[in-house]
C-alpha positions in Angstrom: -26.5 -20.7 11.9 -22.5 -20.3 10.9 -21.5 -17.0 10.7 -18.2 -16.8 8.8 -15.3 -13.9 8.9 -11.5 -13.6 9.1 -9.3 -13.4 12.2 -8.5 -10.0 11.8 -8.8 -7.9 15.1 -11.7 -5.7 13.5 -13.7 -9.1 12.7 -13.3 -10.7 15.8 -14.0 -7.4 18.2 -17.0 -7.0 16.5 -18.7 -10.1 16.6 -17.4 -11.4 19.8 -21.0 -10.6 21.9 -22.6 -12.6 19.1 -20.9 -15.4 18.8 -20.8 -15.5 22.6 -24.5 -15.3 23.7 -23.8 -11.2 25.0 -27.1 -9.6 22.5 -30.3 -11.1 21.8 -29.7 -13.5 18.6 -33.0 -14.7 16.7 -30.6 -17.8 16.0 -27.6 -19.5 17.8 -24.5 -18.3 16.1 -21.4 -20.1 15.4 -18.5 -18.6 14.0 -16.8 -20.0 11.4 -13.0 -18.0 10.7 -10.9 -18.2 7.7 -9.1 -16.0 4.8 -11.5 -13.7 3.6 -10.6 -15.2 0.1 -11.6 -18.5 0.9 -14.4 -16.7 2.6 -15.0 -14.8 -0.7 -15.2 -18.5 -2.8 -17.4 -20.1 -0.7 -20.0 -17.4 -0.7 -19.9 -18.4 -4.7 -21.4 -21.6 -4.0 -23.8 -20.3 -1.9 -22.0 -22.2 1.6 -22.7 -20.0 4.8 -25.9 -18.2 5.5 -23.5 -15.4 6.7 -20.7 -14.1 5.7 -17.9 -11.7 5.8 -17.1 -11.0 1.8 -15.1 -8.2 0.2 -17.2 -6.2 -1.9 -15.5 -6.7 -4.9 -16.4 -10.2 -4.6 -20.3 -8.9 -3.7 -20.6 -7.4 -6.9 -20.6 -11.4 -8.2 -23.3 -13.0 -5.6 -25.8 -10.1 -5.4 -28.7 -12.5 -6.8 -28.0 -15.4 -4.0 -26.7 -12.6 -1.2 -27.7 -9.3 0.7 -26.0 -6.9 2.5 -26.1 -6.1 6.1 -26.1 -2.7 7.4 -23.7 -3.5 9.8 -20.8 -5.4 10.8 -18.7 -4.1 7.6 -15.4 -2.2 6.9 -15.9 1.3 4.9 -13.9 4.2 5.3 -11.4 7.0 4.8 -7.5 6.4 5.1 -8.0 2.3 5.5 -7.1 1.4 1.6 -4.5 -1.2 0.7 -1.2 -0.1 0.2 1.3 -1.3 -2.8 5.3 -1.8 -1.6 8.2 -3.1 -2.8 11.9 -2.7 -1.6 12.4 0.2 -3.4 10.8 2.2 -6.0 10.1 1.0 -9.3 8.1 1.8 -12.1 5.0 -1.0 -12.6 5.1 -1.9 -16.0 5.5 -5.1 -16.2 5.9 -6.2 -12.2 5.3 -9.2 -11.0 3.1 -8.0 -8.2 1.4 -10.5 -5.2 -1.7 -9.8 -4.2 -4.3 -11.5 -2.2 -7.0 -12.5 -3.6 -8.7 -11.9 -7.5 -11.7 -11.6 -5.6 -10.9 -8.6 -3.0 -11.3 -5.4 -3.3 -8.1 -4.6 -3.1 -7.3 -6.4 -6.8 -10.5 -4.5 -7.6 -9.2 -1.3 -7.4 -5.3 -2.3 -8.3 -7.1 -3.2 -11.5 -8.6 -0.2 -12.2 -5.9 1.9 -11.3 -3.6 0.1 -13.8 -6.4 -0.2 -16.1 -3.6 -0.5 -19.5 -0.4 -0.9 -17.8 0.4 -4.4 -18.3 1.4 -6.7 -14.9 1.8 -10.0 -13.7 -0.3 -10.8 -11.0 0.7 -13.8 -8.1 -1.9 -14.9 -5.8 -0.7 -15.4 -2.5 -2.5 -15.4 1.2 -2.3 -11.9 2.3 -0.1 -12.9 5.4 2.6 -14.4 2.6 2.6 -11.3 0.5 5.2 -8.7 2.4 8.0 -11.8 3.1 7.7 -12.8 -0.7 8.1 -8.9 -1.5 11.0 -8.9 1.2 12.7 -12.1 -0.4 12.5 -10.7 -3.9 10.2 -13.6 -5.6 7.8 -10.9 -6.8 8.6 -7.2 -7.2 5.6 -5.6 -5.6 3.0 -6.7 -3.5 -0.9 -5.2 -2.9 -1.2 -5.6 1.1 -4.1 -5.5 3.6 -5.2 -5.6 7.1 -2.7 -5.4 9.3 0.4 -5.2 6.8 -0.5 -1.3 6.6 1.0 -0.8 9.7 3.7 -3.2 9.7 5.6 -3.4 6.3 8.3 -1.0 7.2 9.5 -3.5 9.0 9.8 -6.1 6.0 12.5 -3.4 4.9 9.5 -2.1 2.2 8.3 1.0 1.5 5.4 2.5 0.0 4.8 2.8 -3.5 0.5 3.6 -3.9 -2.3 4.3 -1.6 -5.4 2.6 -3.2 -7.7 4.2 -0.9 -6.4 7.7 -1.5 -6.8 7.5 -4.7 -10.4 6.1 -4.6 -10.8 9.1 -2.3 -9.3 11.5 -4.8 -11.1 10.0 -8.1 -14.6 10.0 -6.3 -14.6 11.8 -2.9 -16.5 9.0 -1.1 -15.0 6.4 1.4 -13.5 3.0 0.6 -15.8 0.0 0.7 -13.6 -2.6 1.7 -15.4 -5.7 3.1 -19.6 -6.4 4.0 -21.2 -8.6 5.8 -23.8 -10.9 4.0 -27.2 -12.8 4.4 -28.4 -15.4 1.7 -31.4 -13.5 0.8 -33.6 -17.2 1.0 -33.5 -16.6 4.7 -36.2 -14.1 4.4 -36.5 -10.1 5.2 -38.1 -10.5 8.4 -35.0 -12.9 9.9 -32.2 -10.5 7.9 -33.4 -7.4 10.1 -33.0 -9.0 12.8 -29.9 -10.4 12.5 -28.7 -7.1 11.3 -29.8 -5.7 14.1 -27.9 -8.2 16.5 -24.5 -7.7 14.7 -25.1 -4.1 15.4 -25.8 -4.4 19.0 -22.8 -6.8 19.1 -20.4 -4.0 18.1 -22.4 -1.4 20.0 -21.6 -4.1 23.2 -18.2 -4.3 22.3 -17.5 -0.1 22.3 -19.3 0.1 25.7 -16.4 -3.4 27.1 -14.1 -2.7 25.0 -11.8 -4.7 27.3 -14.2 -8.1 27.6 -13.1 -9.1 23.7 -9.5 -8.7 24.1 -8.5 -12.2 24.8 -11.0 -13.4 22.2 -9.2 -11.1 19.7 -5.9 -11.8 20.9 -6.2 -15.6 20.3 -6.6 -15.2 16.6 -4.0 -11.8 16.3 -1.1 -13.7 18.8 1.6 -12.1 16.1 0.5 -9.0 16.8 1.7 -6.2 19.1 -1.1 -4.6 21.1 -0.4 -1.3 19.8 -0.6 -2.9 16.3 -3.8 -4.6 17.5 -5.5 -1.0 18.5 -4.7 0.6 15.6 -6.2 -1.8 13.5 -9.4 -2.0 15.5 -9.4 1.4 15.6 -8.8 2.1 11.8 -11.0 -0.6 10.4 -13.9 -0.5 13.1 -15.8 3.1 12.7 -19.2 4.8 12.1 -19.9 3.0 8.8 -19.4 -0.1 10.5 -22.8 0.5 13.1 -24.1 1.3 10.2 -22.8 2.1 6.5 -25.1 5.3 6.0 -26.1 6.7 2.8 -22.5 8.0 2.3 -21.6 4.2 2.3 -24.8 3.1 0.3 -23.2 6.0 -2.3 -19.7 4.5 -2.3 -20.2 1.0 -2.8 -22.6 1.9 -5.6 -20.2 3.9 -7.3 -17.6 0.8 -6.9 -20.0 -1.2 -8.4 -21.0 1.2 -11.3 -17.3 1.3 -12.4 -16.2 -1.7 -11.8 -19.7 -2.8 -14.2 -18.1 -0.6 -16.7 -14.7 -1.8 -16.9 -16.8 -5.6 -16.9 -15.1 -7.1 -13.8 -18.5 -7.4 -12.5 -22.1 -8.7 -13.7 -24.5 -5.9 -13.8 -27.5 -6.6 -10.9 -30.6 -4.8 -9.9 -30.8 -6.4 -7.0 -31.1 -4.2 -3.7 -27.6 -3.3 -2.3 -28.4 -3.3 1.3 -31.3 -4.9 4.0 -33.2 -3.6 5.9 
């Protein structure tokens, strides 16, 4: 069964004891990495039995998909960030961003809800040197970018996260991981239940994934590595908790009302 996610250091530290025969699997795994947009597209058509999708883009495929438990990215101080060279007002920007289907345009959108922009999609890797280089104004970045923009010459213009945090006092659901619900309740659990033994394996040797994590994040600093882990990996990702279950229905609920997303009544979570 193929398993897809990105190559982000909080992806690949967490699934590493799957994907490498550490925990009890009801099913061989094989991992399958790319963008999580291209990640996000191909869980429209239904292509991987599991998958790494940001939620914005869940609120789409809740009829065909299920959530996991496990394995996601929720949390508190982890939002994207909007930069630019130097301040500007937003009217009007040409801002990059990664993805129409990630959270983070999600929440840009609602944020600006009646201030007119241009939006340019661009991999989320291609979005600070673009900002840098002046060929867009702005740019909405994630992952790792949080830590590193400053030295693109950028500085901060919005915190997304803290002002979901603000507006609704509940953590940011960023990214789940997903089962196509035609592979039945009984082998969901289960599989939820390995990807949360495979992060449970990887807190108790945290030093066995490194090289695993460090092929796909060679660009990276180690320090830049930890922090990301350690930001982006927490307790909602063992399990997301009825905090989490509360945050991502509240995401959904408004982003329902503002019609960026089909209404569903299909269960949220597994399990």
């Amino acid at each position: 069964m193929k398993l897809g996610y990105s190559l982000c250091p909080n992806d690949t530290f967490i699934f590493y004891a799957l994907v490498h025969g550490k925990v009890p699997t009801p099913v061989p795994v094989e991992e399958v990495l790319e963008d999580v947009e291209t990640l996000n597209r191909w869980a429209f058509a239904g292509r991987l039995e599991l998958t790494k999708i940001s939620y914005a883009a869940y609120g789409r495929v809740r009829d065909r998909y299920v959530a996991l438990r496990s394995g996601g990215a929720l949390g508190r101080g982890v939002g994207p960030l909007l930069v630019a060279r130097e301040p500007r007002e937003l009217a009007g920007a040409r801002i990059a961003h990664p993805g129409r289907n990630t959270t983070a345009f999600m929440l840009l959108s609602m944020m600006l809800a009646g201030t007119p922009f241009s939006p340019v999609e661009l991999r989320y890797d291609r979005i600070m040197p673009a900002v840098a280089a002046g060929e867009v104004d702005a740019g909405l970045i994630i992952h790792e970018s949080r830590f590193t923009y400053p030295q693109h010459g950028l500085q901060k213009l919005l915190d997304l996260g803290e002002w979901w945090e603000k507006e609704t006092g509940l953590p940011l659901p960023l990214g789940a991981i997903l089962a196509r619900r035609d592979l039945g309740e009984g082998l969901i659990e289960q599989i939820n239940e390995a990807v949360r033994a495979s992060l449970e394996y990887a807190y108790r040797n945290p030093d066995e994934p490194a090289a695993y994590v460090r092929r796909y994040a060679d660009e990276l600093s180690d320090e830049v590595t930890a922090a990301h882990i350690e930001t982006y990996v927490n307790r909602f990702s063992l399990d997301v908790g009825e905090e989490g279950e509360a945050a991502v229905a509240e995401l959904f609920s408004r982003a329902e009302d503002l019609g960026l997303i089909p209404a569903s009544d299909k269960p949220l979570f597994c399990c």
